[in-house]
C-alpha positions as CSV (number, residue, x, y, z in Angstrom):
1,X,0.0,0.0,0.0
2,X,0.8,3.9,-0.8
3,X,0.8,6.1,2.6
4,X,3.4,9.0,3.6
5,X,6.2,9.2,6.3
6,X,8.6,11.6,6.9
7,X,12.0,10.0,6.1
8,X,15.6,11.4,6.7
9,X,17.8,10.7,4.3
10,X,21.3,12.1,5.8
11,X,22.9,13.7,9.3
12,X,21.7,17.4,9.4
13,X,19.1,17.1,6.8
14,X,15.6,18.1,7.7
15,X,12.7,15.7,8.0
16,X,11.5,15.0,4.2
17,X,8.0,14.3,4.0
18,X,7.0,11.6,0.8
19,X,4.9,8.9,-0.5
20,X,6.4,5.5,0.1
21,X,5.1,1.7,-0.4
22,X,4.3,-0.3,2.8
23,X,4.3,-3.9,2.7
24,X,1.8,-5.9,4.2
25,X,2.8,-7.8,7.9
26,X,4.4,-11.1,7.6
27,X,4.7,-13.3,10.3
28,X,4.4,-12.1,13.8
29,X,4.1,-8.5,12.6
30,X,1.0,-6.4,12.4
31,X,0.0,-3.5,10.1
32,X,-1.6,-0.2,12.1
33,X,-3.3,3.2,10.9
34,X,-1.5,5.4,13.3
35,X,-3.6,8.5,15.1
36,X,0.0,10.2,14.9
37,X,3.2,10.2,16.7
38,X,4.9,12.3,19.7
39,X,8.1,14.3,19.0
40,X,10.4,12.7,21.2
41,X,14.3,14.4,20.9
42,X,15.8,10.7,20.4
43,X,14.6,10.8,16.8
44,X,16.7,14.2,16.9
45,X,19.7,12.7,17.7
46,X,20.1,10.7,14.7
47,X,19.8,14.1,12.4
48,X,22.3,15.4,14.7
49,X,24.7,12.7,15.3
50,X,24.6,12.0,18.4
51,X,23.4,8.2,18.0
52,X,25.5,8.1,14.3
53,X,27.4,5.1,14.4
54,X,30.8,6.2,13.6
55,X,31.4,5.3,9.4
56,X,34.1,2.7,10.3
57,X,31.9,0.7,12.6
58,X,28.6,1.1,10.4
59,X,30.8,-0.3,7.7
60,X,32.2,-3.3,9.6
61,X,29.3,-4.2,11.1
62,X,27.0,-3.8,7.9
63,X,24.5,-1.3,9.4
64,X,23.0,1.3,7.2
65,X,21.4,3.8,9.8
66,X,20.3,6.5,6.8
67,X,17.6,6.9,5.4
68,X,15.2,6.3,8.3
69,X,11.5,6.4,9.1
70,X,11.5,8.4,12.0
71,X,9.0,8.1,15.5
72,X,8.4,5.7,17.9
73,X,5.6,6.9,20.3
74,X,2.7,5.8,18.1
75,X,-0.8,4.7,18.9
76,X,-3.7,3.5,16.2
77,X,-5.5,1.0,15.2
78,X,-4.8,-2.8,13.5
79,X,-5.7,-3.1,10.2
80,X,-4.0,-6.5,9.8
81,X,-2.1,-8.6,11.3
82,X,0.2,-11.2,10.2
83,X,0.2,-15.3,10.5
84,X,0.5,-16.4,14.1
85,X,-0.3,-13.3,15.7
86,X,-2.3,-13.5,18.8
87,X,-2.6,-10.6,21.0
88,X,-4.3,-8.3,18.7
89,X,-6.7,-8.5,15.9
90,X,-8.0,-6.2,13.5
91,X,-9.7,-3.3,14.7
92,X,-7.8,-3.6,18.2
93,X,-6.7,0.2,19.7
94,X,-3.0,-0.1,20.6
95,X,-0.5,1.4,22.2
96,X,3.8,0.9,20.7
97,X,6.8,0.2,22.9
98,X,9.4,1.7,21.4
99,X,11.2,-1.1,23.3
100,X,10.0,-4.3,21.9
101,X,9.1,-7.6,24.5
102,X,9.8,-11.0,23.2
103,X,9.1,-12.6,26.5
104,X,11.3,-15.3,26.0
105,X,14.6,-14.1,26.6
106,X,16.7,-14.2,30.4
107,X,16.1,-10.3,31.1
108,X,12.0,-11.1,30.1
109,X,12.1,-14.0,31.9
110,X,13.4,-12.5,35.2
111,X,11.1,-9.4,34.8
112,X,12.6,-6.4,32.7
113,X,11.4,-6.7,29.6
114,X,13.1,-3.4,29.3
115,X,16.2,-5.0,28.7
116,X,14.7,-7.3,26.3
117,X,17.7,-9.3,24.2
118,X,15.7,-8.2,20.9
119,X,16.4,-4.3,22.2
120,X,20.1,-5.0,20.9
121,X,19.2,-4.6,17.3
122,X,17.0,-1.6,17.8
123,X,19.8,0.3,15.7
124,X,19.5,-1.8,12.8
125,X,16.4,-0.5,11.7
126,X,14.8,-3.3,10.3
127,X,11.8,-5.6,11.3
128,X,13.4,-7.7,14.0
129,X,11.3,-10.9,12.6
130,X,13.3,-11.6,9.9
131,X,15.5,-8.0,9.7
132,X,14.3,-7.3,6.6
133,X,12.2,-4.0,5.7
134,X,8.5,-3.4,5.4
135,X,9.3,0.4,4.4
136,X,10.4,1.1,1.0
137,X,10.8,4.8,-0.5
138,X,9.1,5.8,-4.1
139,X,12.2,4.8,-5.3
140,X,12.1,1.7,-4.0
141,X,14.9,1.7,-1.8
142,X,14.4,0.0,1.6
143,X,13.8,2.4,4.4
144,X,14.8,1.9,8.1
145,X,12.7,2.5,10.8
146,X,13.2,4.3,14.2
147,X,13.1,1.7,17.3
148,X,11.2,-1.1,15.1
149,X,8.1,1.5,14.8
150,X,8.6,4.4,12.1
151,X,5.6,6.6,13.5
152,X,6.0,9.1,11.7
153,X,4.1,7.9,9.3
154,X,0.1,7.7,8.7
155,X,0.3,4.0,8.8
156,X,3.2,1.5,9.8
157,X,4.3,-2.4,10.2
158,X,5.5,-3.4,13.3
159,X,6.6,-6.4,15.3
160,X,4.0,-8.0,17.8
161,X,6.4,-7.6,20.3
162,X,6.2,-3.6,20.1
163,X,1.9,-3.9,20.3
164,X,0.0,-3.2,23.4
165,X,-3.6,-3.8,23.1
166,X,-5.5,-1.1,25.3
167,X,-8.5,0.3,25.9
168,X,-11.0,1.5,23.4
169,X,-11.9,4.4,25.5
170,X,-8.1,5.8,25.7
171,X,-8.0,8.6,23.7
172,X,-5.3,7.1,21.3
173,X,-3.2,10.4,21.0
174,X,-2.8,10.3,24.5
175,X,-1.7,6.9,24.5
176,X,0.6,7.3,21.9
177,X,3.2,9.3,24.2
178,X,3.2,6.6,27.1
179,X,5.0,4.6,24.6
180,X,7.9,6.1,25.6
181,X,8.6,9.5,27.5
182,X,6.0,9.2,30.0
183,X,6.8,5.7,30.6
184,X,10.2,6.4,31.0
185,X,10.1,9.4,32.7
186,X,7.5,8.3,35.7
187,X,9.5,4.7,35.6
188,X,12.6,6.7,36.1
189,X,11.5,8.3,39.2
190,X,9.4,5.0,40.7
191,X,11.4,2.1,39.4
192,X,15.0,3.1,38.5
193,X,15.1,5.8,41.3
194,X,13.0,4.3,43.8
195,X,11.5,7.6,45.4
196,X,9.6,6.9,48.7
197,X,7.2,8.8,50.7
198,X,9.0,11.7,52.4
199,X,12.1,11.6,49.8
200,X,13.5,14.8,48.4
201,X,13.8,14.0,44.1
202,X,16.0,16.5,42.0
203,X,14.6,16.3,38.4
204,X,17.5,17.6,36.0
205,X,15.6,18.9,32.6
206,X,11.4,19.1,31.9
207,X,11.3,17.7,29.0
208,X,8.9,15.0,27.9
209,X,10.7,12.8,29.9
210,X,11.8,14.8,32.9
211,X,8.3,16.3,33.5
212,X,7.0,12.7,33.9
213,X,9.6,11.9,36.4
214,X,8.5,15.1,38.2
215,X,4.6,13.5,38.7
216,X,6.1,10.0,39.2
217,X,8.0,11.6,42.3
218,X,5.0,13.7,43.5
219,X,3.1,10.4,43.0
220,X,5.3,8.5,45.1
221,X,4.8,11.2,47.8
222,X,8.2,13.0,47.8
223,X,8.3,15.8,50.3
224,X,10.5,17.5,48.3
225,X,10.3,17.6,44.2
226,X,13.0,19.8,42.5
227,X,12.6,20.9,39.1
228,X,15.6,22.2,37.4
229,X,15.3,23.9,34.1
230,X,16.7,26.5,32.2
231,X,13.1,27.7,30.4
232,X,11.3,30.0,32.6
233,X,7.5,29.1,31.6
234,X,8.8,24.8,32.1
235,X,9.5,25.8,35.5
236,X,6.3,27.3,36.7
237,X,4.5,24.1,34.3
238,X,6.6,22.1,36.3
239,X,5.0,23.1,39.8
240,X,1.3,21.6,37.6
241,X,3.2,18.3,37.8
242,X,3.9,17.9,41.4
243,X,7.0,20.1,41.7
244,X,7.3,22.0,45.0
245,X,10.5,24.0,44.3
246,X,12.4,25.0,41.0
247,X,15.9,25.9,39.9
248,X,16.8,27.8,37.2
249,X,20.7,25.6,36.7
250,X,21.7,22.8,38.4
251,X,24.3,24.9,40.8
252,X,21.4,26.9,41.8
253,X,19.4,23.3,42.5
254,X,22.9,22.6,45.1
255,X,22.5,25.4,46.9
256,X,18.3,24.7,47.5
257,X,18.6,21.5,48.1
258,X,21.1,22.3,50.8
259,X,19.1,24.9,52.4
260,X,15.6,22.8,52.6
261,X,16.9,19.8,53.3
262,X,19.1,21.3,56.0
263,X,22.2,19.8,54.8
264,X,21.4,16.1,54.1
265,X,21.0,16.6,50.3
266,X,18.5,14.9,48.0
267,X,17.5,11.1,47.9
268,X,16.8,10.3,44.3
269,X,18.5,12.7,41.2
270,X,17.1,12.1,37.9
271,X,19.4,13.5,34.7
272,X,16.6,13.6,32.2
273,X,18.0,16.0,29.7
274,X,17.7,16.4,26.1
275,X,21.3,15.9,25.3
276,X,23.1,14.1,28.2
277,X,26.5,16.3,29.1
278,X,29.1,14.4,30.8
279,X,29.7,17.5,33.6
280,X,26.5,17.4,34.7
281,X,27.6,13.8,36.6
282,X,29.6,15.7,39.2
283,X,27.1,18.4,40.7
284,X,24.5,15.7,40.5
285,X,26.3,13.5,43.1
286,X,27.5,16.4,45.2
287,X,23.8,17.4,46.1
288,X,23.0,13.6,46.4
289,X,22.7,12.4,49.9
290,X,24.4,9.6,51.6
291,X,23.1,5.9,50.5
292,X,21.5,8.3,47.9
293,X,21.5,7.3,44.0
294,X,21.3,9.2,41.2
295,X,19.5,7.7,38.0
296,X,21.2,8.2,34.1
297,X,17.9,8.1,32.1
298,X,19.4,11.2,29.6
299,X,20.5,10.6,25.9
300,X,24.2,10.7,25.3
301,X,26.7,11.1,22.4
302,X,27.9,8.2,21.0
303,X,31.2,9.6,21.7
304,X,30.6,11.1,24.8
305,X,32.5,8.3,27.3
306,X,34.6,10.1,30.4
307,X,32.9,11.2,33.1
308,X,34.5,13.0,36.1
309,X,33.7,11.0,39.9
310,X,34.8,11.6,43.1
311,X,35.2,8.0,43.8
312,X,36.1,8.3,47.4
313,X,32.6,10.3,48.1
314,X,30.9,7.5,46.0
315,X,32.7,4.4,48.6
316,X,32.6,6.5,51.4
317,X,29.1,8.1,51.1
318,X,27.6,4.6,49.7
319,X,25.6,6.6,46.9
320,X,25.0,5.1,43.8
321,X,25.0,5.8,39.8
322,X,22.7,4.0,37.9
323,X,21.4,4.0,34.1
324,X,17.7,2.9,33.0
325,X,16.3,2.5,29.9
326,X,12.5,2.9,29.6
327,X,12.3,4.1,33.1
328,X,13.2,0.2,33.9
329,X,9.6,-0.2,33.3
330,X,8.2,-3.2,31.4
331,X,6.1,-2.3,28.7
332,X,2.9,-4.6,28.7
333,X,2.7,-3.8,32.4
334,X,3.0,-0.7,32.8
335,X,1.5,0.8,29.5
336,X,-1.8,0.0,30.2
337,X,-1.2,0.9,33.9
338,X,-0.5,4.4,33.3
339,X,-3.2,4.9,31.4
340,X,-5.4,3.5,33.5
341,X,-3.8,5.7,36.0
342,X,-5.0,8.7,33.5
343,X,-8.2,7.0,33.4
344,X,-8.6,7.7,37.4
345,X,-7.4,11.1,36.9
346,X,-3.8,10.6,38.8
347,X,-1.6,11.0,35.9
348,X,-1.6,14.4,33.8
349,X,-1.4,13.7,30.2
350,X,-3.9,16.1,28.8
351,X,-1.2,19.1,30.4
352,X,1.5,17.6,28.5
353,X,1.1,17.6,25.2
354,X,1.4,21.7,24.6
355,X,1.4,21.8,20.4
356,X,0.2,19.5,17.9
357,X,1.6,19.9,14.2
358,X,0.8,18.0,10.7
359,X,2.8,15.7,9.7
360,X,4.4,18.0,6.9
361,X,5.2,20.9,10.1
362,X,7.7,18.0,11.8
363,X,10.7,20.4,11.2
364,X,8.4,23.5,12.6
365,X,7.5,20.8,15.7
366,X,11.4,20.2,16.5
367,X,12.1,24.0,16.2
368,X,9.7,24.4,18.8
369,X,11.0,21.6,20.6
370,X,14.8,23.5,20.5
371,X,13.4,27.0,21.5
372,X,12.0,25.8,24.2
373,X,8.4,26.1,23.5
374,X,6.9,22.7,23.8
375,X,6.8,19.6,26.6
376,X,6.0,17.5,23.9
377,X,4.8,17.8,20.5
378,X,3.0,16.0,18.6
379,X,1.9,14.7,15.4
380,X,-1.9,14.2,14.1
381,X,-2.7,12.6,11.2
């Protein structure tokens, strides 16, 4: 079938909107009409470079990461689904992982589908049923897809393991972002984090993702929630969220967190940033109590790999560094748990979506995103 996607074909090259052929699901995979798509800044980094494998390595290892179907926060509807497929069915609402489940692996089998083996090839870009594509341009050259998904387009083909059956009466735009930044976000703060009653959470960046770990700590019943952002109007939308105090900078945040917590520092840190920077590892464990941890959940360059640590604070003062992918959440869990969470009126998801765009206005919708004028934006078909 004909349908269009916004493709890009090159680092730095803007989003190119265009007709391509879809084929239809093969086994285990399932074809979707898509309600639309989040803007989530991962799908950035590729244009920027900052998740480019390095030409050398690409080469060697035969990956091909350009050009790419971008999007993986998608919600819609099946439309078909291919042989031996058996948790949806044709006219199903659902929900996309961008991290896929195969449930059959050791890290599904002991609970964190998040880590999922089949997560590996995510960077491949192909169908991970037989990694071959489903996309092809109007040229017909193969097209790779972001995080097995490719949701920015009107309709995609994607593996079982990335389809979550929800709810008919979830509004499917609003499900679309749980399938990843407010997953990760809230699972950052409750899972990876593990923010108790009474805590005091530092939330490094309000993003997509970090204003979700900002209600998962005010969920969780933290005392104290920190919101530190550099965007003035983010910091009072933050307070909306659950945050009780705000920062402009993350050595203002030291200073506060010193002065309300009387000098025992924060409990929990989240770094949820749009572009991870190395120097923000050291500030982030100086305000960090002791036996405190602070949790990675940011997007790094590829090349970014020295980090600075005062290693006799981190024995001495027992804290702890962690990363999480997905907020260590596991998706056919906690998906439909969050929304039925939004459902009951506990989780804001109406508040976070602040622009929506057509599909041909994605580069106007990550403008926004870099001046600062949007949480999240999104994409309506």
């Amino acid at each position: 079938m004909k349908t269009r996607a916004a493709i890009l074909w090159g680092q730095g090259q803007d989003w190119s909107v265009e007709e391509i052929e879809l084929d239809p699901p093969k086994t285990g995979e399932v074809l979707i009409k898509l309600v639309g798509s989040g803007l989530c800044h991962s799908d950035e980094h590729l244009r920027t470079g900052d998740l480019t494998v390095p030409a050398d390595v690409a080469q060697a290892l035969s990956i091909h990461q350009y050009p790419v179907i971008g999007g993986h926060e998608g919600a819609g509807e099946v439309v078909e689904v291919g042989p031996g497929v058996t948790s949806v069915k044709p006219g199903d609402h659902v929900a996309l992982s961008f991290m896929p489940a195969c449930g059959k692996c050791p890290s599904c089998n002991s609970g964190r589908t998040n880590l999922c083996d089949v997560g590996a090839f995510l960077g491949l870009g192909m169908q991970p049923t037989d990694f071959t594509a489903r996309h092809h341009s109007g040229a017909g050259q193969d097209l790779q897809i972001s995080c097995f998904l490719g949701t920015f387009g009107e309709y995609t083909v994607a593996s079982e393991m990335s389809v979550i059956k929800i709810d008919d009466d979830i509004p499917l735009e609003k499900a679309a972002v749980v399938g990843c930044g407010v997953t990760t976000g809230w699972g950052s703060a409750v899972y990876a984090a593990g923010v108790k009653a009474g805590d005091t959470a530092v939330i490094v960046g309000t993003g997509g993702i970090g204003m979700n770990a900002v209600q998962g700590a005010a969920m969780m019943g933290a005392e104290n929630v920190i919101a530190v952002e550099t965007v003035d109007w983010k910091r009072e939308k933050a307070r909306e969220f659950g945050a009780t105090h705000t920062a402009a900078s993350i050595e203002e945040a030291v200073q506060l967190v010193g002065e309300i917590t009387r000098g025992r520092l924060a409990d929990k840190v989240v770094i949820s940033v749009g572009v991870a920077d190395a120097d923000l590892i050291a500030p982030a464990m100086s305000m960090t109590a002791k036996g405190g941890r602070v949790v990675h959940t940011a997007v790094a360059p590829l090349a970014q790999t020295e980090v600075k640590l005062d290693l006799t604070e981190l024995t001495f003062w027992q804290r702890e560094l962690v990363g999480t992918v997905f907020g260590s959440a596991n998706p056919r869990y906690d998906i439909p748990r969050l929304l039925a969470l939004y459902k009951a009126g506990k989780l804001k998801l109406d508040e976070l979506v602040t622009n929506e765009y057509k599909l041909d206005d994605i580069n106007r919708g990550y403008d926004d995103m870099y001046n600062g004028t949007n949480i999240r934006g999104f994409l309506r078909y």
